[in-house]
Every structure is written in structure tokens, then in C-alpha cells.
VOGU-3710 file (C-alpha; in Angstrom, 3 decimals, decimal comma):
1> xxxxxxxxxx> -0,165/21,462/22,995  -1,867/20,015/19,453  0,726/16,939/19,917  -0,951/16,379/23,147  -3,998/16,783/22,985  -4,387/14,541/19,684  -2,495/11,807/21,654  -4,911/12,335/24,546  -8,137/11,826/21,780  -6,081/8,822/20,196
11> xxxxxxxxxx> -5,783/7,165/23,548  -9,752/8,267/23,817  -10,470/6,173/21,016  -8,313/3,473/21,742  -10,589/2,884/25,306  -13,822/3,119/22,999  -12,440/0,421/20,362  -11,051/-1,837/23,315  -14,913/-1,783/24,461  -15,972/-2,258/21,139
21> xxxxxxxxxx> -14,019/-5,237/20,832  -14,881/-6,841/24,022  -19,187/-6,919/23,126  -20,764/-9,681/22,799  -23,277/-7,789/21,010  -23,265/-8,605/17,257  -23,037/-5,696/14,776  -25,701/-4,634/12,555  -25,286/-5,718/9,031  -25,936/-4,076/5,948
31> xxxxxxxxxx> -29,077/-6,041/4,002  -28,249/-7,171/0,618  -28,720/-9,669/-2,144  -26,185/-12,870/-2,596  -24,585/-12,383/-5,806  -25,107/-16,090/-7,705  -21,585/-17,051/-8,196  -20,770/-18,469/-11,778  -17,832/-19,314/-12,801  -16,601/-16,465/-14,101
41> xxxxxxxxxx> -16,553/-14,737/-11,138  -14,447/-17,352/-9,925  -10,366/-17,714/-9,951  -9,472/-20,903/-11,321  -5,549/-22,398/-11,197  -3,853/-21,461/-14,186  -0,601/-23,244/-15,670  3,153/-21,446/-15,353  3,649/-20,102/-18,753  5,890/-22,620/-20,515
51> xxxxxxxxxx> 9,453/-21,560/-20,508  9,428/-19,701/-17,500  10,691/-20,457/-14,209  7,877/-19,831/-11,268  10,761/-17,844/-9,580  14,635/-17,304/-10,907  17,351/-16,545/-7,678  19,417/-13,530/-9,440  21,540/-12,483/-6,252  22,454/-8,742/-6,479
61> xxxxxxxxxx> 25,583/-7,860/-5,304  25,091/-5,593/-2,775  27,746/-2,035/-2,663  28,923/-0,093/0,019  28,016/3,175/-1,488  27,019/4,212/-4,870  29,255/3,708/-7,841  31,061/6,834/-8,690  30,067/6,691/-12,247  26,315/6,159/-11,114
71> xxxxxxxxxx> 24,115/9,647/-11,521  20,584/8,725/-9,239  17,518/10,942/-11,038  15,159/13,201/-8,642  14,791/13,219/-4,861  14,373/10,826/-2,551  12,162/11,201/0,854  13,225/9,433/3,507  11,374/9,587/6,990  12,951/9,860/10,200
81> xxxxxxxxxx> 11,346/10,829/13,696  12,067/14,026/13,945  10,636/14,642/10,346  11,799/14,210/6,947  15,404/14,326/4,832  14,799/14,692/0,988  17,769/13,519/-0,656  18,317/15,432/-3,862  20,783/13,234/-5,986  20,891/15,742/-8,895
91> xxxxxxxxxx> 21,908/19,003/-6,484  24,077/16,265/-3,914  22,033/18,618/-1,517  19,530/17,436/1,919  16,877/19,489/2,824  15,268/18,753/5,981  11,506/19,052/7,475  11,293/19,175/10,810  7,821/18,095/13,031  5,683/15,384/13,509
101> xxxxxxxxxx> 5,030/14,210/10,306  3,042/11,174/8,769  0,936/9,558/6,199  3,880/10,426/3,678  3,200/9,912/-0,037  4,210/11,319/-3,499  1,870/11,500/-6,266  2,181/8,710/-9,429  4,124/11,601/-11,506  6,634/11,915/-9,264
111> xxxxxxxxxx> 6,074/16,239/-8,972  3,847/16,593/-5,576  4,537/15,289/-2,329  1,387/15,270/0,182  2,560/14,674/4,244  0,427/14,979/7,731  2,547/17,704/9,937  1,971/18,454/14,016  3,991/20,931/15,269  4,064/23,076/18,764
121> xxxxxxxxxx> 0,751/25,456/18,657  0,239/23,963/15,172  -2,959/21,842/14,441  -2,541/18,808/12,460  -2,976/19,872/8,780  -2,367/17,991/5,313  0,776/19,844/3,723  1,207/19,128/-0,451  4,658/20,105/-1,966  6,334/20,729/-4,711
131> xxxxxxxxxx> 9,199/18,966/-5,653  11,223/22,347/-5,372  10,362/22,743/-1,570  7,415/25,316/-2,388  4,322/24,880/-0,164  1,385/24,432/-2,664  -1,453/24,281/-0,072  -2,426/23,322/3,559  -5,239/21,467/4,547  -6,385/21,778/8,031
141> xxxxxxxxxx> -7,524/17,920/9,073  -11,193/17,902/9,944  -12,658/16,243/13,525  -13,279/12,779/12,513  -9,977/12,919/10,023  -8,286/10,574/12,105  -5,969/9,405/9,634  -3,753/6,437/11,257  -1,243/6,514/8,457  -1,581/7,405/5,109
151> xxxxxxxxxx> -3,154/9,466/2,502  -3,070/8,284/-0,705  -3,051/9,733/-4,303  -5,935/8,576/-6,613  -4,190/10,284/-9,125  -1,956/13,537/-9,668  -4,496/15,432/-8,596  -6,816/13,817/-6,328  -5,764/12,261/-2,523  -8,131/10,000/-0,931
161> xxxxxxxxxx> -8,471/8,515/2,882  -10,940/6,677/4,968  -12,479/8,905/7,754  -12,704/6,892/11,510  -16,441/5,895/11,760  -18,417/6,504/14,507  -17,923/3,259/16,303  -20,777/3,219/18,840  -22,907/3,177/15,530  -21,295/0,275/14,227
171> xxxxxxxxxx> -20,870/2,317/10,648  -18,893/1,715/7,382  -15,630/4,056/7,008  -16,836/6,248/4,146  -13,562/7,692/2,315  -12,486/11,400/1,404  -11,465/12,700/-1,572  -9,551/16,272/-2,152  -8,355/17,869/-4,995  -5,554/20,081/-2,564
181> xxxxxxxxxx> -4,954/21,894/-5,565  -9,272/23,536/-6,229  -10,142/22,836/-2,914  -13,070/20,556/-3,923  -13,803/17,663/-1,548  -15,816/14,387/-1,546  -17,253/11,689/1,058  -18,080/8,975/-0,579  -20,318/6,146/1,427  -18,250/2,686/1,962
191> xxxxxxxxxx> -21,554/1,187/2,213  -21,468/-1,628/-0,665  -23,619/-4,502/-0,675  -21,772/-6,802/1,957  -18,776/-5,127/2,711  -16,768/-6,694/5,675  -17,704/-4,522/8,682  -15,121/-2,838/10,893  -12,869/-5,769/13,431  -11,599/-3,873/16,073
201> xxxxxxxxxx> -8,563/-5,096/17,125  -4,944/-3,982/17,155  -3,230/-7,044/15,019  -3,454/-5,357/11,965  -0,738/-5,022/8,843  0,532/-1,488/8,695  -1,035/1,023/6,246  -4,501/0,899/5,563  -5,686/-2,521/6,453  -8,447/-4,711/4,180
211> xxxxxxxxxx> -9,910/-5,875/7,003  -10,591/-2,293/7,944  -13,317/-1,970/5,528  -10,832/0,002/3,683  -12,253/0,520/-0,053  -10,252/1,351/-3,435  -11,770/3,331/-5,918  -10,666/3,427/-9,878  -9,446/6,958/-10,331  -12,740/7,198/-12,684
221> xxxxxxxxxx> -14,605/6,569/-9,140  -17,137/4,284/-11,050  -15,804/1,217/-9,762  -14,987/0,387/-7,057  -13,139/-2,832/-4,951  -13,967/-3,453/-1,467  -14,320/-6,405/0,930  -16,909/-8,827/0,903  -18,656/-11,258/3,571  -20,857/-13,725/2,052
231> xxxxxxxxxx> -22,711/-16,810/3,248  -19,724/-18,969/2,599  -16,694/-17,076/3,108  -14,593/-13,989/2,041  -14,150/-12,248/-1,165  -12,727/-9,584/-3,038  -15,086/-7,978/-4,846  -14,946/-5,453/-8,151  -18,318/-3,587/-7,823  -19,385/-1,327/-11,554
241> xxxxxxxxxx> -21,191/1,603/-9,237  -22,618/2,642/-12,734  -25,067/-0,724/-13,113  -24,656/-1,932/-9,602  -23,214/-4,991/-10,406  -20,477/-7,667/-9,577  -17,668/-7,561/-12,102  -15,109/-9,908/-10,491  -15,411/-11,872/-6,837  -12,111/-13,529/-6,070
251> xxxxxxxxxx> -11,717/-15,842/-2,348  -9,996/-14,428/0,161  -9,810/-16,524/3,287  -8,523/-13,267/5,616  -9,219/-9,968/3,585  -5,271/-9,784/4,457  -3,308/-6,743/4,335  -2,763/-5,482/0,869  -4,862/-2,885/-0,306  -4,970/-3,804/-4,593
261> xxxxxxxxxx> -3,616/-1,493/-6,583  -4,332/0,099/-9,562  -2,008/0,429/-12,963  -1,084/3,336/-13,281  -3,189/3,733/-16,583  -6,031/2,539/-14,289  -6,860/-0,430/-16,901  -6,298/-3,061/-14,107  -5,380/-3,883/-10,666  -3,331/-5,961/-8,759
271> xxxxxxxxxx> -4,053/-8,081/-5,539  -3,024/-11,020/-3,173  -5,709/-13,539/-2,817  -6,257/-17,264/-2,987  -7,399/-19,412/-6,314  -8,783/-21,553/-4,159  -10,139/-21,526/-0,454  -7,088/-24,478/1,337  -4,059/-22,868/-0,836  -1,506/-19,900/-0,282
281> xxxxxxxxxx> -2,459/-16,632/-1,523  -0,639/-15,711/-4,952  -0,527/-12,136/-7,190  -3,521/-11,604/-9,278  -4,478/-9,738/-12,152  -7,675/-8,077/-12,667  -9,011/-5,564/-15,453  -11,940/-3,288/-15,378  -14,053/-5,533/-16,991  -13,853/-8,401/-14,429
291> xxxxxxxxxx> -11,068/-10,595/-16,563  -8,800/-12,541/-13,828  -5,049/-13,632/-14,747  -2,848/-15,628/-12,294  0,531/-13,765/-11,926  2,678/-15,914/-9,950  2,821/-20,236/-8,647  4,887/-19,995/-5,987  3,255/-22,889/-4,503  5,357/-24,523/-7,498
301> xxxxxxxxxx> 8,289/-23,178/-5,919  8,203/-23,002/-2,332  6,685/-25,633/0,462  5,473/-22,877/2,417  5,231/-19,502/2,090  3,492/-16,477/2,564  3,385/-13,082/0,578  4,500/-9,915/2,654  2,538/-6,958/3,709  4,557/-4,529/1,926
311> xxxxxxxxxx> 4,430/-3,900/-2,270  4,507/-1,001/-4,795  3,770/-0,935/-8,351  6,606/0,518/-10,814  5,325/4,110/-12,411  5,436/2,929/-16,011  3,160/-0,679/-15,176  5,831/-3,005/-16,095  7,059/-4,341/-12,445  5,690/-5,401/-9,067
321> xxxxxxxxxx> 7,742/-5,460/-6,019  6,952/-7,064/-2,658  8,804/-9,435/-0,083  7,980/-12,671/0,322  8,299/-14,866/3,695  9,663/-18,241/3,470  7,032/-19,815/5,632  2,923/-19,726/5,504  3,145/-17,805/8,987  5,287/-14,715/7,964
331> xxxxxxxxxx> 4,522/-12,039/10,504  5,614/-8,041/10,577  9,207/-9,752/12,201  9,938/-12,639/9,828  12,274/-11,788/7,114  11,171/-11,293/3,815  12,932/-11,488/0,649  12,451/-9,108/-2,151  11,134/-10,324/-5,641  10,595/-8,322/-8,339
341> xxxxxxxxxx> 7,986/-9,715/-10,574  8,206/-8,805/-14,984  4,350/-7,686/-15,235  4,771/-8,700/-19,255  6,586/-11,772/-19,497  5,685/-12,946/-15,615  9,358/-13,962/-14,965  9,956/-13,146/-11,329  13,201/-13,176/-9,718  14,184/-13,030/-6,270
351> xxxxxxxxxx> 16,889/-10,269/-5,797  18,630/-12,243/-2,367  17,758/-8,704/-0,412  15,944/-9,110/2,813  13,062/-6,487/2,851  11,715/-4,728/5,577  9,108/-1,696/6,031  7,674/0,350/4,358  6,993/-0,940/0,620  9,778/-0,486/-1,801
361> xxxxxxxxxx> 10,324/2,805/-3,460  10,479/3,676/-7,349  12,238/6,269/-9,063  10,115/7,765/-11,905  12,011/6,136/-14,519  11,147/2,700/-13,209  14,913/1,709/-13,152  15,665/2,666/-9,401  14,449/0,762/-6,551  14,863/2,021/-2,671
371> xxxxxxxxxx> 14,256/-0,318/-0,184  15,000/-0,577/3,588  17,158/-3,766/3,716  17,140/-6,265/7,065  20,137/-8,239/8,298  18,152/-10,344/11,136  14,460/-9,987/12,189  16,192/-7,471/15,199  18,653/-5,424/13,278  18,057/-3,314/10,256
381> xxxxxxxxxx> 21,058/-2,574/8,034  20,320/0,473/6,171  18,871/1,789/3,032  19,866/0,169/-0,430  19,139/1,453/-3,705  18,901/-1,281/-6,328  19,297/-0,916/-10,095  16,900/-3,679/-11,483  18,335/-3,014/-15,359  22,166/-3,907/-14,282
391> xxxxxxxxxx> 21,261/-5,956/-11,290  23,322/-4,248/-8,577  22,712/-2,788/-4,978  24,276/-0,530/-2,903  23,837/1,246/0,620  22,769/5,224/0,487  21,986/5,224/4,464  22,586/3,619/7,800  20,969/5,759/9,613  18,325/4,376/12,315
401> xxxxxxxxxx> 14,772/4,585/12,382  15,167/6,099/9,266  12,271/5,081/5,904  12,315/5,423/2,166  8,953/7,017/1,686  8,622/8,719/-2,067  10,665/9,103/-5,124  10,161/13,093/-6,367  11,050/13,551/-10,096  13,849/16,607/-9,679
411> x> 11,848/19,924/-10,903
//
């Protein structure tokens, strides 16, 4: 059986990364030449904007079920383990897909949505849909594809991964890209002038991992971000492909969890790092041309704290949501609370909603938010839907083990 037998390789790999890990042996690394850091590669602190609180509580009040009166736009994917429930608010209708599914995602416009499936006698295979339900094209995964959970959109066209790397060869993860829709395909080489090799290990944040060698690529692919070891620590580093230079090289004491994101213009990205090497990591803004802005001073706010793994940018640019843990050591169990950060006037305010996994959810109008809310670090409490315009909540789901995963615009 194809659900077997991929467990049985997965397991195969597991043994071979377990190995890995346990060498002494150190791993080859890939020559290249320090970057002179100046200043302007360098985060510096910068001041809270006058007039504006580091972060405002603005509790929302949290509904049993919807308002009557309230009309939810498109479809929303939620995953469960038998498969996947779109919820189409417009139609008050539930489809279900049934199988082993994974690596869920819907593309920035809201009108494709791109899943791994396993079914009995069925090799795994990259499915893209239409919002509608109509099959657009499958994508039989290649050997190698081991895709651990999630295949991304570079843009409405384009989905990119990172392939597994052959480990006895100690090698870079290059990354994939396919245009599902022509059937053209890329592998681009990870290779970047001291990019943080492969850890194996198994204490790793959920989705694609930083530390993982994992590397983002502007939808343009000509620049690219990707994590750095240097001679004195850890960066994250904006590389122009075109001229082969350092744009932007910001300290990052773990390469932690977040993959940066994008805008969805592509004229910036977003990213968790550190301003400097003994503080807490804060949001920070970066643009194409290497220009840094602080986004948020919690450290003004909070004694300790720690920013969670889970975030998602709004589809029109404006917002950022993420949890945040009240203490330096937040781990995958500590409770998180959701803040929703204003990307124009940097006001952030803490909605009073415990967050857990996966990353919140937008609707494509940027009003809607879907998150799965947490009533102790051992009991989850259902899905919410929050409207961040009127500043209210309320519960769409209790069912267990069950994820908001996409937003589909309806079609």
C-alpha cells in the first residue's frame, strides 16, 4: 500500500538522520568570503513612534456562533485526519475530501488551492483546485520530494518546496519550483555563500524550519533570503542573485522558526529577529533594497517574552498576525496570545484570544480572521472567526483535531 510503503521510507530516513546526528564528524562547509559588516547592514534599536502604545489590550468578545446578521465571504478549508471539510459560507454547503492529505495551502488570490493526497493504490501526488471543486492538475511527487509539510505559493501561479538532500553528502536543500498550471519546473541550488547547513534533529518548529536551510525567494527569484553562519554568529541575510551581493544582514541568535515573508506586492518582507545579539527577537521590516524598519518594542511592554512560531500576512499588506508567549521560553505547548499588528500606523493590539496551530487564516478581503483558539496548553476549544473591523469573535467549530488551513475567495 503507497501509505505504507512511504511510512516505511520515512522511518528509513529517520534511522539515516538519527546517524547523521550522532557523528562526530564535522560537515563540509561551503567556502566563501566574510561580507565586511557596516553599519548599514546592521539593525539598530529604533524609538516607539510617539503616540502609540507598544501594544493596546482590545479584548474581543468572543460568540457562540456567528451573528445571524453576519454574511462570511468565500470558503474556508479546514483540515481534519481523515481529509479536508471546505466550508462554503456563501452556499451554507460542506464539501468533503477524503485521504491522506497534507502540505495544505491556497494561493495569495484566494482562487487555487494546492494539497499533498495518499490514498489506497494511489501514489502521493500534488493535487491544485479550483475554488469550485474542479481538479486543475495532478502532480505526481518525484523520489527525493519528500515534502514534510508544506508547499507553498510564490505567487498565483508558481508553488515552491525544498527537496530532502542527500544526507550522507552533507548537501544544501535546493528548492522546487512548478508552475502546476504549464507544467514547467525549476531546482534552484540553496547553495549561497554561508548558508547554515542542515541540523539534524527532531526539535524543530512546525512548517518549514529556518534552521533547515530552508531559503525564500522574491517571487522575481532574483533575490533571495536565506540563513547565514558567519565567524561571529547568525544572520539573516538578503542576497541580490543579480550582482551577488549582501543587501541586508540582520542577527539572529537561533535562525528560529519563522520563515520571512513577503508582501504580497513583493516590495518587502517581514521577519522575527533580534536588534541586537542579548535582547528578545521583535518584527522587522525589510524592503528589496536592504532598508530595515523596527515594527514592534515589546521589550517596552513585556518582562519576558517570546514571539510564537505561527504568523500570516493579511492579502491586501496592511496586517500581521502571530501569537505571542508571555515568557522568553514559549515552546509549541505554552499559550500564546494573538496580536494583530497595523502594518501602517504600527499600533498593535492584543485581541485576549489564546492561539494555537497552524498560523491564523485570512479571508480575501482582509476583514476575516480564522484561528484555532486554546483554552489551556491541553485542551483546544474550537475554531473562532474574528472580525478585526468590529472587534468581535465567535466559534464556527468544535470539532477535534480539526485546522483552519486556507481562505478560498467563493468562484
Amino acid at each position: 500500500m503507497p501509505e505504507k510503503r512511504k511510512i516505511s521510507e520515512f522511518l528509513e530516513i529517520l534511522v539515516v538522520i538519527s546517524l547523521a546526528a550522532c557523528s562526530n564528524a564535522s560537515p563540509t562547509r561551503v567556502p566563501f568570503s566574510p561580507v565586511t559588516l557596516s553599519p548599514t547592514l546592521l539593525p539598530t534599536k529604533t524609538p516607539v513612534p510617539t503616540g502609540i502604545e507598544p501594544v493596546k489590550s482590545q479584548c474581543f468578545e468572543v460568540l457562540p456562533a456567528l451573528p445571524s446578521e453576519v454574511a462570511l465571504p468565500g470558503i474556508l478549508v479546514l483540515s481534519k485526519p481523515d481529509g479536508l471539510s471546505l466550508l462554503d459560507f456563501s452556499q451554507q454547503t460542506r464539501r468533503e475530501i477524503a485521504g491522506l492529505i497534507n502540505a495544505v495551502s491556497v494561493s495569495p488570490n484566494g482562487k487555487w488551492l494546492s494539497y499533498t493526497f495518499i490514498a489506497e493504490d494511489v501514489d502521493e501526488k500534488i493535487v491544485i483546485e479550483s475554488a469550485d471543486g474542479k481538479i486543475q492538475t495532478e502532480i505526481p511527487t518525484r523520489q527525493g520530494w519528500l515534502i514534510f509539510d508544506k508547499v507553498l505559493w510564490l505567487d498565483n501561479e508558481r508553488l515552491w518546496f525544498p527537496v530532502f538532500p542527500e544526507i550522507r553528502k552533507g548537501e544544501i536543500a535546493p528548492t522546487v519550483i512548478i508552475n502546476p498550471f504549464t507544467g514547467e519546473q525549476k531546482q534552484l541550488s540553496s547553495a549561497y555563500p554561508g548558508i547554515k547547513r542542515y541540523q539534524f534533529g527532531f526539535a524543530t518548529a512546525p512548517g518549514l524550519h529556518f534552521q533547515y536551510s530552508s531559503v525564500v525567494y522574491h517571487p522575481s527569484l532574483n533575490l533571495v533570503i536565506y540563513p547565514e553562519e558567519g565567524e561571529s554568529g547568525w544572520y539573516i541575510t538578503l542576497w541580490d542573485k543579480q550582482s551577488g551581493k549582501v543587501l541586508a544582514r540582520i542577527p539572529e541568535g537561533g535562525l528560529y522558526g519563522h520563515l520571512p515573508m513577503w508582501f504580497p506586492d513583493g516590495s518587502r518582507f517581514v521577519v522575527v529577529a533580534r536588534w541586537n545579539w542579548d535582547r528578545p527577537r521583535e518584527w522587522f521590516e525589510v524592503s528589496q533594497d536592504g532598508g530595515l524598519r523596527q515594527l514592534t518594542h515589546f521589550e517596552d511592554s513585556y518582562a519576558d517574552f517570546d514571539i510564537g512560531q505561527y504568523a500570516s500576512l493579511s492579502p491586501n499588506g496592511r496586517y500581521l498576525a502571530f501569537g505571542l508567549s508571555p515568557t522568553e521560553d514559549g515552546g509549541v505547548t505554552s499559550l500564546k496570545e494573538l496580536l494583530i499588528l497595523n502594518m501602517e500606523t504600527l499600533e498593535t493590539i492584543n485581541t485576549c484570544i489564546t492561539l494555537d496551530y497552524p498560523a491564523p487564516v485570512w479571508s480575501s478581503d482582509s476583514q476575516y480572521l480564522a484561528v484555532l483558539t486554546r483554552r489551556s496548553t491541553n485542551k483546544p476549544s474550537g475554531i473562532a472567526v474574528l472580525d478585526i473591523r468590529q472587534g468581535w469573535a465567535a466559534k464556527i467549530s468544535e470539532e477535534p483535531k480539526t485546522h483552519p488551513m486556507g481562505w478560498l475567495e467563493s468562484p
